[in-house]
C-alpha positions in Angstrom: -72.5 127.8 -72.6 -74.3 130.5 -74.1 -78.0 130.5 -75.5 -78.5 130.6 -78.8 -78.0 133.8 -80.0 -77.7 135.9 -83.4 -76.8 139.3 -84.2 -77.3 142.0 -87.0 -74.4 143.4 -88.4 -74.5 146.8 -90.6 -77.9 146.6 -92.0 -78.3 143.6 -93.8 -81.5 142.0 -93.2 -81.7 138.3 -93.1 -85.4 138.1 -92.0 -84.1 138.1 -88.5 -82.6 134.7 -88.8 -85.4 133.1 -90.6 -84.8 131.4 -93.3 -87.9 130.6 -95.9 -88.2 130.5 -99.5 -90.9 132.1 -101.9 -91.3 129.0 -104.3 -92.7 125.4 -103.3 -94.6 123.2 -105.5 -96.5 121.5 -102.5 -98.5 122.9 -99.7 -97.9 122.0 -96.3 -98.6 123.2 -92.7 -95.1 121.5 -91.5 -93.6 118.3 -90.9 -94.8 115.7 -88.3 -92.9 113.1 -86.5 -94.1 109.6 -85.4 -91.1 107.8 -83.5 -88.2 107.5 -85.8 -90.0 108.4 -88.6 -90.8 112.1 -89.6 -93.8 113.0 -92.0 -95.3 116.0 -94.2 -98.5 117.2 -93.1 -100.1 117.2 -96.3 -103.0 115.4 -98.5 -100.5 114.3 -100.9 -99.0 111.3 -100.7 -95.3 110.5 -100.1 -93.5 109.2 -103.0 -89.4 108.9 -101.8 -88.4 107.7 -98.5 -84.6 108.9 -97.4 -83.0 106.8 -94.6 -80.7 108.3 -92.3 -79.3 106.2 -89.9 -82.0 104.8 -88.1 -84.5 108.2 -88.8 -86.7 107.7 -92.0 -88.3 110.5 -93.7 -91.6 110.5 -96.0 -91.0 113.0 -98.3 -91.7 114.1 -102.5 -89.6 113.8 -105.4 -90.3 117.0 -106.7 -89.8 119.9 -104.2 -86.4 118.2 -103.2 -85.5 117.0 -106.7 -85.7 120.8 -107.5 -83.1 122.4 -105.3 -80.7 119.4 -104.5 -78.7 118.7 -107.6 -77.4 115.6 -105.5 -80.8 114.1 -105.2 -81.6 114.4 -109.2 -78.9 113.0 -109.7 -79.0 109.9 -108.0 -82.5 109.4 -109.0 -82.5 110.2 -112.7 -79.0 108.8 -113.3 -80.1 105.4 -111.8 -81.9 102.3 -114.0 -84.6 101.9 -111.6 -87.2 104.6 -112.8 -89.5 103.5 -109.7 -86.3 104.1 -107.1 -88.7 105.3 -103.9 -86.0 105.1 -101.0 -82.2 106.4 -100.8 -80.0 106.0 -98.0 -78.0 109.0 -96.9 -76.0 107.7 -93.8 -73.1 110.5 -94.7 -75.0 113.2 -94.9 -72.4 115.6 -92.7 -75.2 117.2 -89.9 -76.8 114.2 -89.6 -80.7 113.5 -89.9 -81.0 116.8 -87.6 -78.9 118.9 -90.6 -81.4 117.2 -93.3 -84.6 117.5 -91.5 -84.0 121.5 -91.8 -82.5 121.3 -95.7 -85.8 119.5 -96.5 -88.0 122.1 -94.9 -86.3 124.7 -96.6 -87.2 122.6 -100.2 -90.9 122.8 -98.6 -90.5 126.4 -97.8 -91.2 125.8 -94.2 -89.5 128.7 -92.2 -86.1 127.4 -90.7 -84.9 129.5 -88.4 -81.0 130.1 -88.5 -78.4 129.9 -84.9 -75.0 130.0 -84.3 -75.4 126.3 -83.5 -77.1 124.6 -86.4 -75.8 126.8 -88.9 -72.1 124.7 -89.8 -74.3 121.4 -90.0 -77.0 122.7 -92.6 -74.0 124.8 -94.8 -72.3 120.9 -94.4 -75.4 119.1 -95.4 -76.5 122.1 -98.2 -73.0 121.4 -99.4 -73.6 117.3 -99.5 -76.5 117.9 -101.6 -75.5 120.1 -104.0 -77.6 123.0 -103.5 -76.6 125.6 -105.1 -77.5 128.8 -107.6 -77.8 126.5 -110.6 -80.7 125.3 -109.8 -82.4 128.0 -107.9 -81.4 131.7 -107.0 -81.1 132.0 -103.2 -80.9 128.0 -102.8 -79.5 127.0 -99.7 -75.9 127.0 -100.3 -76.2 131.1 -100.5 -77.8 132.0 -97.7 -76.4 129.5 -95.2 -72.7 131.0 -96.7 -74.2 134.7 -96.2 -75.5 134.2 -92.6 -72.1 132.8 -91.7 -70.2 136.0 -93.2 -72.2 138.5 -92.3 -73.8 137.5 -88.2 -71.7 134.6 -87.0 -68.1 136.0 -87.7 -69.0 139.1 -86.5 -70.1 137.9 -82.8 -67.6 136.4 -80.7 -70.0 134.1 -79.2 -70.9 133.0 -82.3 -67.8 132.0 -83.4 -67.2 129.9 -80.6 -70.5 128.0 -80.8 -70.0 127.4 -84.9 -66.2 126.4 -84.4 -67.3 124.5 -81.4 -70.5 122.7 -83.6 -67.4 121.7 -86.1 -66.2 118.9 -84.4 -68.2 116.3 -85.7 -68.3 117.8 -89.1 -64.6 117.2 -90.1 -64.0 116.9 -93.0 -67.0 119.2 -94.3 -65.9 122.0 -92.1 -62.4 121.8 -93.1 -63.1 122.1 -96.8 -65.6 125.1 -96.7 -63.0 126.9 -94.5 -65.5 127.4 -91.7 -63.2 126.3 -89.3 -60.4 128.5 -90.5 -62.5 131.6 -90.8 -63.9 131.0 -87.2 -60.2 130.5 -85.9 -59.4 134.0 -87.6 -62.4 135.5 -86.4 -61.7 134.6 -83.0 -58.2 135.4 -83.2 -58.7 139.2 -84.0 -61.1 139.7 -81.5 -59.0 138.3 -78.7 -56.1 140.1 -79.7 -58.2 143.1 -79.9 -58.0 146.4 -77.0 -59.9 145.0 -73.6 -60.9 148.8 -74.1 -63.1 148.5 -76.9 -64.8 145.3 -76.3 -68.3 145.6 -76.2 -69.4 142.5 -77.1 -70.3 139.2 -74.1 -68.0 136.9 -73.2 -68.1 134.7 -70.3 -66.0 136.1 -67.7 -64.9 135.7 -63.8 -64.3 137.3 -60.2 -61.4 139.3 -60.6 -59.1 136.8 -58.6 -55.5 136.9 -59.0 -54.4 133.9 -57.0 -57.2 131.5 -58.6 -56.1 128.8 -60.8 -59.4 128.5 -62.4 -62.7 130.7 -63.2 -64.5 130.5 -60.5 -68.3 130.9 -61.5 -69.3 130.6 -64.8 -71.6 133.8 -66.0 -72.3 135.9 -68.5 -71.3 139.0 -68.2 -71.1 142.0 -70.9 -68.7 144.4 -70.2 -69.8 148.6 -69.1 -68.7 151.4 -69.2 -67.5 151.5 -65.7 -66.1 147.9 -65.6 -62.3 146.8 -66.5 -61.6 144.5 -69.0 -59.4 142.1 -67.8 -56.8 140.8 -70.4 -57.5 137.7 -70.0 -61.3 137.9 -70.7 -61.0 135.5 -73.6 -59.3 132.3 -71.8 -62.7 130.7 -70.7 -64.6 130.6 -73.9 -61.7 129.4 -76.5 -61.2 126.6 -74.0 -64.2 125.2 -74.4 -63.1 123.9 -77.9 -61.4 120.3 -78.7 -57.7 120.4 -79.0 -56.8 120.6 -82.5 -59.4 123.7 -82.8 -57.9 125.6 -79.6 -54.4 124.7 -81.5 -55.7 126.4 -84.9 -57.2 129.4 -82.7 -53.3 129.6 -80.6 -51.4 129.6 -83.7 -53.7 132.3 -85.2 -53.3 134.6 -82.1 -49.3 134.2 -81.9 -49.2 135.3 -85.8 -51.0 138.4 -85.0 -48.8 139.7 -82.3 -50.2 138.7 -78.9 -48.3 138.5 -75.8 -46.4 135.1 -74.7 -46.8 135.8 -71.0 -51.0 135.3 -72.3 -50.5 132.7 -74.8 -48.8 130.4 -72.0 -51.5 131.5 -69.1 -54.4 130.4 -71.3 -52.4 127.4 -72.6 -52.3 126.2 -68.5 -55.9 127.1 -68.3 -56.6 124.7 -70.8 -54.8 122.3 -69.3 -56.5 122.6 -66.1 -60.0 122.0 -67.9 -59.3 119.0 -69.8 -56.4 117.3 -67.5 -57.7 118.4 -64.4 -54.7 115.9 -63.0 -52.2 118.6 -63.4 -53.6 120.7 -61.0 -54.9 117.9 -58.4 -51.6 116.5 -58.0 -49.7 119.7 -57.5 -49.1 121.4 -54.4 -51.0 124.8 -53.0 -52.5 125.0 -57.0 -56.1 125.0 -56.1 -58.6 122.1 -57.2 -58.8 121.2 -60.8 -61.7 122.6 -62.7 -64.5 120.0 -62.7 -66.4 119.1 -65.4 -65.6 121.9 -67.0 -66.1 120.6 -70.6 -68.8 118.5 -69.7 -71.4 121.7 -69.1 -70.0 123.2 -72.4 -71.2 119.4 -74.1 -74.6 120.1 -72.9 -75.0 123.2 -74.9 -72.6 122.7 -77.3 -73.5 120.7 -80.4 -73.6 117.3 -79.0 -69.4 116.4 -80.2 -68.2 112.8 -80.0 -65.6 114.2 -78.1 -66.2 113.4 -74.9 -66.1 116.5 -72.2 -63.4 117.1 -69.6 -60.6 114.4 -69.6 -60.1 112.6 -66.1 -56.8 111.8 -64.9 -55.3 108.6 -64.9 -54.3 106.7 -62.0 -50.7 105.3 -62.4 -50.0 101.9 -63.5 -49.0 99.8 -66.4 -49.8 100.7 -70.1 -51.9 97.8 -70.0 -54.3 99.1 -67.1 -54.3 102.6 -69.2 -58.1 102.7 -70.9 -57.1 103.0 -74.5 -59.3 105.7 -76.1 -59.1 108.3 -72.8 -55.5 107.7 -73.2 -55.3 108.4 -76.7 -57.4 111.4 -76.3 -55.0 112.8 -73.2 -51.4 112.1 -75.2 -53.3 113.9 -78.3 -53.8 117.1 -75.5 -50.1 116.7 -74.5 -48.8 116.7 -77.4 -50.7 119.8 -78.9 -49.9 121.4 -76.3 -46.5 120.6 -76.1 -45.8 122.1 -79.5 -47.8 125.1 -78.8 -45.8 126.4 -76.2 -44.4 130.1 -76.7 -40.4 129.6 -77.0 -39.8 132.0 -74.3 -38.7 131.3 -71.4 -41.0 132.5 -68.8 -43.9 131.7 -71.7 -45.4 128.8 -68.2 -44.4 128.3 -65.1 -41.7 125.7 -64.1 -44.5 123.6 -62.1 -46.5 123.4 -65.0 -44.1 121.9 -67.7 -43.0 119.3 -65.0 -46.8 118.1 -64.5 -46.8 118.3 -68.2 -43.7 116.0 -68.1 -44.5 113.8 -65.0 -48.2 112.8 -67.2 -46.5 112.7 -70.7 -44.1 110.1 -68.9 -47.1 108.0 -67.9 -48.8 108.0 -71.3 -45.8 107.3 -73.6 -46.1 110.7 -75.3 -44.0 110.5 -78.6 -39.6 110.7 -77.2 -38.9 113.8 -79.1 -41.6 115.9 -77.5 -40.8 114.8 -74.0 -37.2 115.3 -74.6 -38.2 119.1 -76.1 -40.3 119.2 -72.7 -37.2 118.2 -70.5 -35.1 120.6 -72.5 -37.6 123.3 -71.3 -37.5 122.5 -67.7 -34.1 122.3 -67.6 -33.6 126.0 -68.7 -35.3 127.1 -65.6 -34.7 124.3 -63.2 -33.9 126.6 -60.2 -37.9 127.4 -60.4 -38.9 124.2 -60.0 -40.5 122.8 -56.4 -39.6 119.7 -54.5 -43.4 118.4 -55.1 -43.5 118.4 -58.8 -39.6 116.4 -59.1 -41.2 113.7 -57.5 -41.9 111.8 -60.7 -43.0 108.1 -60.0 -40.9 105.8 -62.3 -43.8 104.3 -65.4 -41.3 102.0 -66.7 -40.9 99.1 -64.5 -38.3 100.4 -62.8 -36.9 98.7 -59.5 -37.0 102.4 -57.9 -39.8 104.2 -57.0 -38.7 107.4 -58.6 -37.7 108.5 -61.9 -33.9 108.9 -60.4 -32.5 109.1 -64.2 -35.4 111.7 -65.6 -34.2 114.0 -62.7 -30.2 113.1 -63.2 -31.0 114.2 -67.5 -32.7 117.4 -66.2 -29.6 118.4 -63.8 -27.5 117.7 -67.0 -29.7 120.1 -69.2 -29.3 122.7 -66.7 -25.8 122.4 -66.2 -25.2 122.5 -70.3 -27.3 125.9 -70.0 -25.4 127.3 -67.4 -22.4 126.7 -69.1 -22.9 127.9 -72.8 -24.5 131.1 -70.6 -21.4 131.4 -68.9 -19.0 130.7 -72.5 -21.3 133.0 -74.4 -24.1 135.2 -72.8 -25.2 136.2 -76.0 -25.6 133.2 -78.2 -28.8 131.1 -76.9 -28.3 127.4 -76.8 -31.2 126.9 -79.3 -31.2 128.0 -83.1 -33.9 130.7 -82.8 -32.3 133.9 -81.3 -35.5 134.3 -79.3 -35.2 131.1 -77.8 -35.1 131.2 -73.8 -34.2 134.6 -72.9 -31.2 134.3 -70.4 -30.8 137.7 -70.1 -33.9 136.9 -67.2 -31.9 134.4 -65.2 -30.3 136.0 -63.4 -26.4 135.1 -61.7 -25.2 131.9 -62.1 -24.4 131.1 -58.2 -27.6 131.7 -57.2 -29.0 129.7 -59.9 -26.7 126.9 -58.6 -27.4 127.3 -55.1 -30.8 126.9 -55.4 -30.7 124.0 -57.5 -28.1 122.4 -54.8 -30.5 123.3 -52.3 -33.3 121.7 -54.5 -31.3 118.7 -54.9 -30.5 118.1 -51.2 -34.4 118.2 -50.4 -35.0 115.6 -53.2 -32.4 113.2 -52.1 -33.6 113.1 -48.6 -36.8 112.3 -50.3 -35.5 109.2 -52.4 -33.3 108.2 -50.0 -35.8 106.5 -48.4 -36.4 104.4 -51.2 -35.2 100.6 -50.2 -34.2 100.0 -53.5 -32.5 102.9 -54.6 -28.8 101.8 -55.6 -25.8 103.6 -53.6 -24.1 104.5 -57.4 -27.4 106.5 -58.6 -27.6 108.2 -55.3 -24.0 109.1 -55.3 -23.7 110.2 -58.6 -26.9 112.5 -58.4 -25.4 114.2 -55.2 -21.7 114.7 -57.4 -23.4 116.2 -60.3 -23.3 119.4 -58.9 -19.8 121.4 -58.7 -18.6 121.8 -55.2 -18.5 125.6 -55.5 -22.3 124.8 -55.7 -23.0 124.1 -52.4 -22.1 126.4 -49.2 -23.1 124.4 -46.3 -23.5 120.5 -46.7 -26.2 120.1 -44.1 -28.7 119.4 -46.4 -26.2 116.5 -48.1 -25.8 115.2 -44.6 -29.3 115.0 -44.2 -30.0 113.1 -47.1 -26.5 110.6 -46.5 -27.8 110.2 -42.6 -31.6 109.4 -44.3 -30.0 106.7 -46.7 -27.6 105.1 -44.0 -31.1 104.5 -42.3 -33.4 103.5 -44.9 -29.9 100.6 -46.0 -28.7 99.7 -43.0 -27.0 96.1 -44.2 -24.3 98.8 -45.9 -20.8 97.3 -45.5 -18.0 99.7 -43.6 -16.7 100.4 -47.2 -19.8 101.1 -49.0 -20.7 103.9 -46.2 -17.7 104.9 -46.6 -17.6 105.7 -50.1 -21.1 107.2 -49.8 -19.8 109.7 -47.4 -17.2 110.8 -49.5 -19.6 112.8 -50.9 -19.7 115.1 -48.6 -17.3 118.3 -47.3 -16.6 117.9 -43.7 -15.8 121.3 -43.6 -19.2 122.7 -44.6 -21.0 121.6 -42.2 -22.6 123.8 -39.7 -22.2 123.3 -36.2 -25.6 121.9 -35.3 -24.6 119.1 -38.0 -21.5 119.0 -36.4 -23.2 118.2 -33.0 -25.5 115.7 -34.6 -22.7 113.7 -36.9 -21.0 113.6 -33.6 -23.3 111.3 -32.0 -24.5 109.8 -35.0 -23.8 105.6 -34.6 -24.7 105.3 -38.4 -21.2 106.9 -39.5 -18.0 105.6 -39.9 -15.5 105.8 -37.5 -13.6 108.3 -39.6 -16.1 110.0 -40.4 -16.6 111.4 -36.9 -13.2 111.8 -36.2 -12.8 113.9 -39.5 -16.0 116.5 -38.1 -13.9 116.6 -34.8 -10.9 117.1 -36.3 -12.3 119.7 -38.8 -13.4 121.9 -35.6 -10.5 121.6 -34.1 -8.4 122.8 -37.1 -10.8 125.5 -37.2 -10.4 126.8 -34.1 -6.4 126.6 -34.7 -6.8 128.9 -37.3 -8.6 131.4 -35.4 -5.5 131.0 -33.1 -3.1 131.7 -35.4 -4.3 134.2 -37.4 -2.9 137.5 -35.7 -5.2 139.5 -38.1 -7.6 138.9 -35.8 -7.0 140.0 -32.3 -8.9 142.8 -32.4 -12.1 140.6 -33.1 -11.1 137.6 -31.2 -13.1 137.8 -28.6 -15.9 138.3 -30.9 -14.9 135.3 -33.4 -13.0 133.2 -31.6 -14.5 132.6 -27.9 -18.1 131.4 -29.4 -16.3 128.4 -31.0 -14.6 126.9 -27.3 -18.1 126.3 -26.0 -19.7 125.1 -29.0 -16.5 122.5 -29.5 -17.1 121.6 -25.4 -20.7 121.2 -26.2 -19.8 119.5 -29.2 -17.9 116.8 -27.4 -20.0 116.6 -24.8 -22.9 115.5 -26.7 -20.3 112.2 -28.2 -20.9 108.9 -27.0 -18.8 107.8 -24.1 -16.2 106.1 -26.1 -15.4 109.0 -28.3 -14.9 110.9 -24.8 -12.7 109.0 -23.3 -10.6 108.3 -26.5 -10.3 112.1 -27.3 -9.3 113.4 -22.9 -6.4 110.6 -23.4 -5.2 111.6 -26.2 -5.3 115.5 -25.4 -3.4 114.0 -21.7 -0.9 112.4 -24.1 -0.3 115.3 -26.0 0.2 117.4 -23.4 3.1 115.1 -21.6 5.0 115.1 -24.8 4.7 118.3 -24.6 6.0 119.0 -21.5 8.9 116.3 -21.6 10.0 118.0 -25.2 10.5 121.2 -23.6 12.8 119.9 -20.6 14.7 118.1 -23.4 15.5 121.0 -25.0 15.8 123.2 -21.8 18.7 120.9 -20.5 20.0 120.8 -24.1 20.3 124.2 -24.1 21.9 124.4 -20.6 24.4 121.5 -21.3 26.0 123.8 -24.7 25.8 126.8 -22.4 28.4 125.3 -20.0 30.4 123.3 -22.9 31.0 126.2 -24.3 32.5 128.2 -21.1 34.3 125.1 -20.2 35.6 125.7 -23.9 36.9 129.5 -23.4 38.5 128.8 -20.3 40.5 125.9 -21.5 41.6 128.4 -24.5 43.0 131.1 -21.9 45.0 128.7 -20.3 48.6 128.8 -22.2 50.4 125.9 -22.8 54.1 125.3 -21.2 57.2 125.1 -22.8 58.4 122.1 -21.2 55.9 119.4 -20.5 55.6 118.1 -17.2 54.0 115.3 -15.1 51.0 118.4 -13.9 50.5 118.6 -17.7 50.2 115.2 -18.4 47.6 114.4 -16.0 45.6 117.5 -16.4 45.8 116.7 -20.2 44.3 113.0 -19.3 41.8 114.8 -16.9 39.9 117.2 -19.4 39.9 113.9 -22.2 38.1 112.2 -19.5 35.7 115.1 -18.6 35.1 115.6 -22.3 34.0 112.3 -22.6 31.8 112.3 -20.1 30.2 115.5 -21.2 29.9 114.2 -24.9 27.9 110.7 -23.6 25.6 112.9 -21.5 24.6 114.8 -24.7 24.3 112.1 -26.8 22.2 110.3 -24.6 19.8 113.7 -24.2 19.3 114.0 -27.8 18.8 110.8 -28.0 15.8 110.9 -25.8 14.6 113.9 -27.7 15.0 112.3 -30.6 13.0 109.0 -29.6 10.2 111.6 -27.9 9.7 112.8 -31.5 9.2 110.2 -33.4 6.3 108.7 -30.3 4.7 112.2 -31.3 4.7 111.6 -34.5 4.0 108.1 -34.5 0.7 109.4 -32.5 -0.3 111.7 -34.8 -0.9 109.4 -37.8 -2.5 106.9 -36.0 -5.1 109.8 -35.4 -5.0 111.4 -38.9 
């Protein structure tokens, strides 16, 4: 990353990083190496050979014996007074770290970087050399160049914390990891104002997912600071040291808005597959990590992490698996409890690749918990979650059906009780930032629509999972069903060996009423429905337009609401197949002649009472005779036969009108 580098601090003089010392019993111009095997150029002899691995080195007793209590130790404390060889295979630093401890016994100038500096404290530690056995031994100086130059560079923080990794425990124990963490921590929480020291920085690109262009670049007077200066270098470490160096930055105060934004950017170095998969995201950063190996200090750990392709657990390589669920994990447990801490596409990328590596249950229900609480963010690209259990469907139908539920529970306890948060910690998901409800809702309906046209393609996807994902939702949810339509017409022709009742029951789903009148006009002529179906959108228009009739509030705007909706239901059953045509123009004829025929009924009703009843006054005028006569007689005899007669003709028209009733209504069922 960075050449090796060291800086004076105040004015304390450390020989300018070189690290000699004034007392050494044996001469020598330096040491020599043959192969494996290294060698002091002297005229002396060699008298103790220390193995390392596979590196041997031909040294003397007595200028190491003098500043390594470890060394005397083992030899004097051992029975074999003519012990010439020790093995040191766990010497922290390796034969690199002991090659410079033994030059230092020689008094061979060593000089001291950011980079080998954690080793040779480690291996000055291992061997005991301390003030005991000489003033300004190892253990001293290596501890003063660490206080006083390294943690108080930024750069050389980085490179020491970054040379820890292969020195666990050692590092650990002598705190050099948590004093680099620290030191790193204050400085990146520090004012972009007063930095003054390099970092590695990048084009001031807003839009850009990664850095693009790695340089050095120290900051002047005349150039901004971004606040975000600080992302590229702490990414470079391995995970559990970026998680030490998080947690020491969220204790001192920083942002969460900067906390999350660097916690992506790691992601996007070492599981590049969250940004390769997503949508309009940018290319993932490649081997990112792999150029910090290269001048780093040569870590086991090794560089970027690839993404997986998808398959079984048994096709997963074990240790790069290991190595990405350890990533996930951290990071999971890392992320600022705020709500708007990452972005919704990233914690479902996050969720879609802890899925696929069988990240521990808790964290990926905590993850699901998280995605839920801003569901309405999330895009139709990242929900698309391919099912890693063996799963008949393609999808993860089930993972998508808990997050629905999760959002729903937040809505609701929002609704209940704005204040109290659904999570113990009172600064846990801020709702205050959510916004209304409806819209929330309406989104997500919208979302849900474009996802279930997506799955519905799926051969084996079961008619009960699709239906009861498109019924989560309240109906208040959704304003238009055109999008529910869409996804019903897209299932009907991915299944089309559906029984009559089993599309039936799938299009119960959906609000006839909502629909628009293109999806009217489609539905119409759409051979995939049932019968009813169609008849219910016709029908639905029809009782729309009725009400537009009816309503007298409106006459004053009917020509502007009303007359639009005669063409459209023309067009609308113009564009049915011809069998829908002819069944609806016969049934509007029939109508009609009931109609008509009803009206005469009562129009001759009407006229038959009309003369009944003058007949009636009439025949009251007329007084009746005192003395009864044969004219009386047989008028009497003629208006009981004309009554008669008039009563039969009314019976027999309401009879009629009667029977013309019940056809009517006999008709209309049969077409309800």
């Amino acid at each position: 990353m960075w050449d090796s580098e060291t800086e004076a601090v105040g004015r304390r003089d450390f020989s300018n990083g070189v690290l000699t010392t004034s007392k050494h019993g044996i001469k020598t111009d330096g040491f020599e190496q043959r192969g494996q095997s290294w060698f002091v150029e002297t005229d002396i002899p060699s008298d103790l050979l220390v193995q390392i691995g596979d590196v041997s080195f031909h040294l003397h007793k007595y200028p190491l014996l003098s500043r390594s209590g470890k060394l005397h130790r083992i030899i004097y404390e051992s029975r074999d007074a003519e012990l010439k060889k020790l093995v040191l295979d766990d010497i922290p630093g390796g034969p690199e770290a002991f090659e410079l401890a033994a030059k230092f016994c020689y008094g061979i100038a060593v000089d001291l970087t950011a980079i080998i500096i954690s080793g040779l404290r480690c291996a000055a530690e291992y061997l005991e050399m301390t003030e005991d056995l000489e003033e300004g031994n190892l253990i001293f100086k290596t501890e003063a160049f660490l206080s006083y130059v390294v943690l108080s560079s930024w750069r050389d923080s980085i490179i020491v914390l970054k040379s820890c990794e292969k020195l666990s425990p050692w590092a650990e124990n002598l705190q050099i990891v948590r004093r680099c963490s620290e030191s790193i921590a204050w400085k990146a929480c520090a004012n972009p104002k007063g930095i003054k020291w390099q970092y590695t920085g990048k084009p001031l690109r807003v839009s850009s997912p990664k850095w693009n262009g790695m340089k050095d670049s120290s900051p002047s007077r005349n150039q901004q600071v971004p606040p975000d200066w600080w992302f590229e270098d702490i990414s470079i470490l391995r995970i559990d040291h970026f998680v030490r160096v998080i947690t020491a930055i969220k204790v001192k105060g920083m942002r969460y808005e900067l906390i999350g934004a660097v916690i992506m950017h790691y992601a996007s170095k070492w599981l590049p597959g969250l940004i390769k998969e997503g949508s309009g995201s940018g290319d993932p950063v490649d081997d990112g990590s792999n150029s910090t190996n290269s001048n780093g200090s040569g870590s086991s750990w090794k560089g970027g992490l690839h993404i997986i392709v998808a398959g079984t657990k048994e096709d997963t390589p074990t240790i790069q698996a290991k190595d990405q669920r350890m990533i996930i994990e951290s990071l999971i447990s890392i992320i600022p409890p705020q709500r708007d801490s990452v972005s919704c596409s990233f914690l479902l990328r996050l969720l879609r690749m802890a899925n696929m590596l069988k990240v521990a249950p808790a964290l990926v229900t905590e993850l699901e918990k998280r995605v839920g609480m801003k569901f309405e963010q999330a895009q139709l690209a990242d929900l698309l979650i391919p099912c890693y259990n063996r799963s008949e469907t393609l999808y993860d139908i089930d993972l998508v059906q808990r997050l629905l539920e999760h959002f729903l529970v937040q809505e609701q306890s929002e609704s209940s009780s704005p204040v109290k948060q659904s999570f113990s910690d009172k600064n846990m998901y801020d709702s205050a930032q959510r916004g209304t409800n409806p819209n929330a809702k309406m989104r997500v309906a919208r979302l849900l629509d474009s996802y279930l046209t997506e799955v519905s393609r799926d051969r084996n996807l079961s008619l009960t999972k699709f239906q009861v994902l498109a019924e989560a939702l309240p109906e208040s949810a959704r304003t238009c069903n055109d999008g529910l339509y869409r996804a019903i017409d897209s299932y009907l022709k991915a299944h089309p060996t559906l029984t009559e009742h089993e599309r039936k029951r799938l299009c119960r789903v959906m609000d006839c009423q909502k629909l628009s009148i293109d999806a009217c006009m489609h539905a119409a002529q759409n051979e995939r429905l049932p019968l009813r179906v169609v008849v219910q959108v016709l029908f639905s228009e029809q009782v729309k337009i009725s009400n537009a009739i009816s309503n007298n509030s409106i006459k004053d705007a009917g020509e502007f609401q009303y007359q639009p909706l005669i063409p459209n239901l023309k067009t609308l059953l113009e564009g049915t197949p011809q069998s829908f045509q002819e069944g609806w123009a016969a049934a509007k004829k029939d109508i009609n002649t009931l109609k008509f025929e009803l009206d005469s009924v009562k129009a001759k009703y009407l006229e038959l009472q009309n003369e009944m009843e003058t007949l009636q006054r009439q025949f009251d005028k007329m007084g009746k005779p005192k003395q009864t006569s044969a004219w009386t007689v047989g008028w009497k005899k003629l208006s009981k036969i004309g009554r008669t007669t008039e009563n039969n003709d009314m019976r027999s028209q309401v009879g009629n009108a009667e029977q013309t009733k019940k056809m009517l209504r006999r008709w209309r069922n049969s077409i309800s």
